[in-house]
C-alpha positions, 0 to 999 in steps of 0.5 A: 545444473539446477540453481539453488538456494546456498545461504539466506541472511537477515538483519534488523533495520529502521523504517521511516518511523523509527521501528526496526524491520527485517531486511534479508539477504538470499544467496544463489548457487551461481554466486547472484545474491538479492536482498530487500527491506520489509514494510511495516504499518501503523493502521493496520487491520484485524486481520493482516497476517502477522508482523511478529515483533519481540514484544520486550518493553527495553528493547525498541518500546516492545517493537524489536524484530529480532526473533523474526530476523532469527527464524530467517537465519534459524528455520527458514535458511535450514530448510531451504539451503539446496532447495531449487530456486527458480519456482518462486512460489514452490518456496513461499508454499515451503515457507508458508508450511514451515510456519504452518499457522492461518496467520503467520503468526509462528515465523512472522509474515516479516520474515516469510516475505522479507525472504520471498523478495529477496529470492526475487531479487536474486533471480533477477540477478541470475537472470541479469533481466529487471525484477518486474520482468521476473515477477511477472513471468513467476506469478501473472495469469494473463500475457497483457503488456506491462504498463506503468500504474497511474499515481495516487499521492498523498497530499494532507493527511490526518487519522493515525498517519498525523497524529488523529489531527482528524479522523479520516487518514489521508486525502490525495490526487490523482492526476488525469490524461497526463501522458507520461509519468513525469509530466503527472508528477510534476502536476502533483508537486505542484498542487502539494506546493500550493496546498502548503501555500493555501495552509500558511495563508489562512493560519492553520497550524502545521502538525508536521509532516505526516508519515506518509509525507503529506501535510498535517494541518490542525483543522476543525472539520475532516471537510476542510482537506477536501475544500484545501485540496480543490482550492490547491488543485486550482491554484496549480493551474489544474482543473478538478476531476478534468486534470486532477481529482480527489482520492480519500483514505478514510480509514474508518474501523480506526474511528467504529465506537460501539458499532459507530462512528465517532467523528471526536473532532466535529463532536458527532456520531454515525451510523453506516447510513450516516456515513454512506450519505456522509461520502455521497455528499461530499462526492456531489460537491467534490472532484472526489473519485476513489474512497478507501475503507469508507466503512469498518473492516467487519461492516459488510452490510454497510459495504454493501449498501456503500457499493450500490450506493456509490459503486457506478460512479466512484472507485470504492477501495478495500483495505482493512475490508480485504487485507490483501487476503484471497478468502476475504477478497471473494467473500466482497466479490460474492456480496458485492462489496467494493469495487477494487482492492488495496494491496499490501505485501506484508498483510498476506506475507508472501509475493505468491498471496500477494499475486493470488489475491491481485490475479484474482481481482482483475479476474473479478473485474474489481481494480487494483491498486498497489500500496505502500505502509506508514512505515517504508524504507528505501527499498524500491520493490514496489514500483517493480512489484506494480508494473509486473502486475499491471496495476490500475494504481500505485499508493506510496504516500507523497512525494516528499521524503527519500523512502516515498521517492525511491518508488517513484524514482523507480518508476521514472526509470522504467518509464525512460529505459523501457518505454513504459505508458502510463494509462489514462484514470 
């Protein structure tokens, strides 16, 4: 007898931001049952698939989710009670059909892909088998061994993740020729200790904890979190680019004014070449290895320019640029525009996107970095999500914060029951 969808329930819960976000529950005619708990963003690009929320000013500011939790429990468990379940991406070409628009904007890419991970969450319940092991039997394109991805961590942040404390959103480690996880990790604590350490002493005021979990120290320029972080580096006992180097998040299309960019906090503008000769500096002065979204999402001139000038030597990361989309993603891989992806789940709104646009950088030559949102909940999936795909790199925000560490968690688990390596960077 073939399994099948019985039932699909859906509910409004709270991310680590306090907004509503759908979790959803998908039922198996052998009685296995999954469910899973969806992202949500808070620098989020023009062209992510749709987050539908209500919109109603009294309810949760506007942020409410209940009409997509109703299309989980109205359409989309209508149209699938008694569809077979065991092609994953048959259902999620079901469901992209049902809502029927470039964007998701009909259903909500929240409802889609709450559903479509949860359905992956029931397999691996039937299955009695670990969801990395399903994902990665449904949707890979090639048979490499699976391999833990190397942890990119936040450290300071600023931008909309800190209250645009300062422009650029994030700076963050990455740790080097560590050969287990738990040894990286330990490293990384170590330098997030020392970078509070090195705050308190020099009298920079503390904005809070950013929503990622990393500091948000109040500076005068965004250069200050790369010398903060060289200095903590060191002061864990690690040496930069050797034992640790420095990732930035730049998040530029969140400070583009006019065709330029406004850096408010340092009381200057610059254009595309400004910015370019901007981030070479700072990568001649700095264990500085990744840069994400160095330039505006539409700024693909400038990219282009970005990747000639940068694109040997450093890891130039497409987030808005690309937003896990497999059309935007081979217009980079035509123009030469970046050399590795973000990948975010609820940007394409299905896991069989998600795959699509994954398989199809690694295919390209370009690296893949799996990534969690601003707003997170204790859902684990990711980690899985990481390790079916074996991703270069996996970006869940600092290690402080219960929604952060449930990845990292997970990720230490699969490391001690299967024996996982983590590569080197």
């Amino acid at each position: 007898m073939s399994l099948t969808i019985t039932d699909i329930r859906a509910w409004e819960i709270l991310d680590s931001r306090g907004n509503p976000t759908v979790a959803a529950q998908v039922m198996l005619s052998d009685g296995s049952t999954g469910q899973a708990q969806v992202p949500s963003g808070a620098s989020t690009g023009r062209h992510e698939a749709v987050e539908l929320r209500d919109g109603d000013p009294h309810y949760y500011a506007g942020k409410g989710v209940q009409r997509a939790v109703a299309n989980v429990e109205g359409v989309l468990a209508h149209e699938l009670r008694g569809h077979t379940a065991t092609e994953l991406p048959a259902v999620d070409r079901r469901m992209l059909a049902l809502d029927g628009t470039p964007s998701k904007s009909r259903l909500g890419a929240n409802a889609l892909l709450g559903v479509s991970c949860a359905l992956a969450r029931a397999l691996a319940a039937s299955a009695r088998r670990p969801l990395w092991q399903i994902l990665r039997e449904q949707f890979r394109d090639t048979g490499n061994g699976a391999v833990l991805p190397v942890p990119m961590v936040n450290i300071l942040s600023g931008g909309l993740h800190a209250g645009s404390n300062i422009e650029f959103q994030d700076f963050l480690v990455i740790p080097r020729g560590f050969a287990k996880l738990a040894e990286a990790l330990e490293a990384v604590v170590s330098v997030h200790r020392a970078a509070r350490e090195l705050l308190v002493a020099n009298g920079y005021k503390l904005t809070g904890v950013a929503d990622e979990g990393g500091w948000g120290p109040n500076l005068e320029t965004n250069e200050q979190c790369a010398e903060i972080l060289t200095q903590a580096i060191a002061r864990a006992g690690f040496k930069p680019r050797i034992d640790m180097s420095i990732a930035i998040d730049v998040a530029a299309s969140h400070f583009l004014e006019d065709g330029r960019y406004r850096l408010a906090r340092e009381n200057r503008v610059l254009d595309s070449q400004g910015m370019i000769e901007l981030l070479a500096e700072w990568c001649s002065r700095y264990s500085i290895v990744s840069i994400e979204d160095g330039l505006a999402e539409d700024d693909w001139q400038g990219w282009k320019k970005l990747t000639a000038t940068l694109g040997t030597s450093v890891q130039l990361i497409g987030d808005d640029l690309f937003a896990t989309n497999p059309e935007r993603l081979r217009r980079g891989i035509r123009e030469g525009a970046a050399n590795a992806v973000l990948v975010k789940m609820n940007q394409i709104g299905t896991l069989t996107g998600t795959f699509e646009v994954m398989n199809l950088a690694r295919n390209a030559g370009y690296r893949l970095i799996v990534s969690a949102r601003s707003g997170e909940t204790e859902d684990s999936f990711l980690a899985d999500l990481a390790v079916a795909a074996a991703a270069d790199q996996i970006k869940i925000g600092s290690i402080t914060r219960s929604e952060r560490l449930a990845k990292y968690n997970r990720l230490l688990e699969l490391e001690q029951i299967f024996g996982l390596s983590l590569p080197t960077f």
